[in-house]
N, C-alpha and C positions, 0 to 999 in steps of 0.2 A: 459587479464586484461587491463583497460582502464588506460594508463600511466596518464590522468587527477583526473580520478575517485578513482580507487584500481578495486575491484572485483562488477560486477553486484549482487549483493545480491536477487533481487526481482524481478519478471516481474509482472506487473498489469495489469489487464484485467477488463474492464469493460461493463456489462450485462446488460439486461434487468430482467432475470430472477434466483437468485442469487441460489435457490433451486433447480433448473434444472442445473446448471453448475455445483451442487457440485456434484450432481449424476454423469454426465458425467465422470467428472476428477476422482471421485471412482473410479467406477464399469466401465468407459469402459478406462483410463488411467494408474487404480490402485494406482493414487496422492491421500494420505490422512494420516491420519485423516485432518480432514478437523475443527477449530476453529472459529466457528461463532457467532457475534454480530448482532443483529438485528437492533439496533441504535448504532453505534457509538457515545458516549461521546467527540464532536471536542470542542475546548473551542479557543475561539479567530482566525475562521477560517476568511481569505480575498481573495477573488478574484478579481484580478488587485487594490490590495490596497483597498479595501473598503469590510464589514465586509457582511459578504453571510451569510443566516441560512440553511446552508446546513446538511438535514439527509441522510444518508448512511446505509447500511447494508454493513458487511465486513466477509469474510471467507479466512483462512488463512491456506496454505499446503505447505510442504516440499518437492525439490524428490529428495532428496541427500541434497548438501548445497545452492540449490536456492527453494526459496521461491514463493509460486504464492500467489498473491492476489487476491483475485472477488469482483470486485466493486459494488452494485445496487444503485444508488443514488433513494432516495426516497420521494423527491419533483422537484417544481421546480426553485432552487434556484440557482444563475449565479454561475458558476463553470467551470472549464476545464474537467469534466467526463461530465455536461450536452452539453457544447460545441462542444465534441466530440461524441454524443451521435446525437443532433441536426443536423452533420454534416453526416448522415447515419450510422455512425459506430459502430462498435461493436468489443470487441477483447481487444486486446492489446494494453494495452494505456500510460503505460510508462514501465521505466526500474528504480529501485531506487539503489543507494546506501548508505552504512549504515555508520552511523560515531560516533564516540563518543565525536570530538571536531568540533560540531556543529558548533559555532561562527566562528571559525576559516577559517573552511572548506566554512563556507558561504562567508563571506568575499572575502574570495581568489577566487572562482568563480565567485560571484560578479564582483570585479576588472579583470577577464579576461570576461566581458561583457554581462556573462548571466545575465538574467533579471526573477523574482519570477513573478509568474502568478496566483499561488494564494497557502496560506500557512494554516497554523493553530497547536495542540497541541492534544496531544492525552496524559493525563495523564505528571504526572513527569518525565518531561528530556525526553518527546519523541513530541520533534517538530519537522515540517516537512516542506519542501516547493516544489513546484513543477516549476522548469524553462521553460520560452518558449523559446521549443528547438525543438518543431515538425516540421522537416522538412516533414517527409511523415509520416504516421498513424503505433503509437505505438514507436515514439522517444521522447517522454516529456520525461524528467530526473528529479527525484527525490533527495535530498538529506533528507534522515529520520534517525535523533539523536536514539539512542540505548544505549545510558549509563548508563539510570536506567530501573524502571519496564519493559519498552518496551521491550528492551535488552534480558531481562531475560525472557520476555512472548517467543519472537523470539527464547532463546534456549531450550525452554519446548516444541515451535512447530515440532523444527528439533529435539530435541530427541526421539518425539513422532512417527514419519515420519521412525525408523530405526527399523525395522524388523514388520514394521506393520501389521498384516492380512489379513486387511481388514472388521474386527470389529468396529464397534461403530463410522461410517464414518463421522459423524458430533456431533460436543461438542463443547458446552457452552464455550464463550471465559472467564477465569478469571477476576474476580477483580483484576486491573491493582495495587489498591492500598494494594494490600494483597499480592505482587508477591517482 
């Protein structure tokens, strides 16, 4: 556990091809189900402080209590996934962790020197920012709010994830505002 952070909660991966990765992670990983948005709903998204119309596809699996994300950004709008994207890569592109006293936590990161690279809002009480912290490929650090819906989407994913089959390896992410 990260004596700054707490617990890695998430690793993010970001793809070209977000329907080929979730096959992979299934069927040849056995990570799933797998919870997929086709457009991400971002609301007030910025990178380096100025407002991106960034679209995304997002798929979300369990395997145990870390979480993977698959990124597919789906234009091209300035970003830290097209940045990283631009720059050959492919993979693993941060590590987040989860907090429920957002302000807080931001803040005090903040004051020890990291710097937001680019942030935005997914639904109530799940805002998110991403710090430039990439020293080598797949160190950006996340910090993403979980107090409300998000929260709760997060523990329908990992409850979904325990004792899975291998049945029905991709589903409809919920309505955030019904969770």
């Amino acid at each position: 556990m990260s004596r700054f952070f707490g617990e890695v909660r998430q690793l993010g991966y970001v793809v070209h091809d977000i329907q080929k990765e979730m096959r992979h992670w299934s069927e040849v990983l056995g990570v799933g189900p797998w919870y997929y948005a086709d457009r991400v709903p971002v609301k007030n998204f910025l990178y380096q402080g100025k407002p991106s119309p960034i679209q995304t596809s997002v798929a979300l699996a369990n395997s145990g209590p870390l979480q993977i994300e698959l990124i597919q950004q789906r234009n091209d709008a300035p970003s830290m996934y097209k940045d990283f994207l631009d720059a050959g890569r492919t993979g693993l592109q941060h590590l987040a962790y989860w907090t429920e006293s957002f302000e807080a936590d931001l803040a005090r990161l903040q004051a020890q020197g990291l710097v937001v690279g680019m942030s935005g809002e997914v639904g109530e009480k799940g805002r998110y920012v991403y710090f430039e912290t990439e020293t080598h490929p797949g160190t950006v650090i996340e910090l993403s709010e979980v107090a409300g819906p998000k929260g709760r989407l997060f523990k329908m994913i990992r409850e979904a994830s325990v004792g899975w089959d291998g049945s029905d390896p991709v589903r409809p992410f919920p309505n955030l505002s019904t969770l």
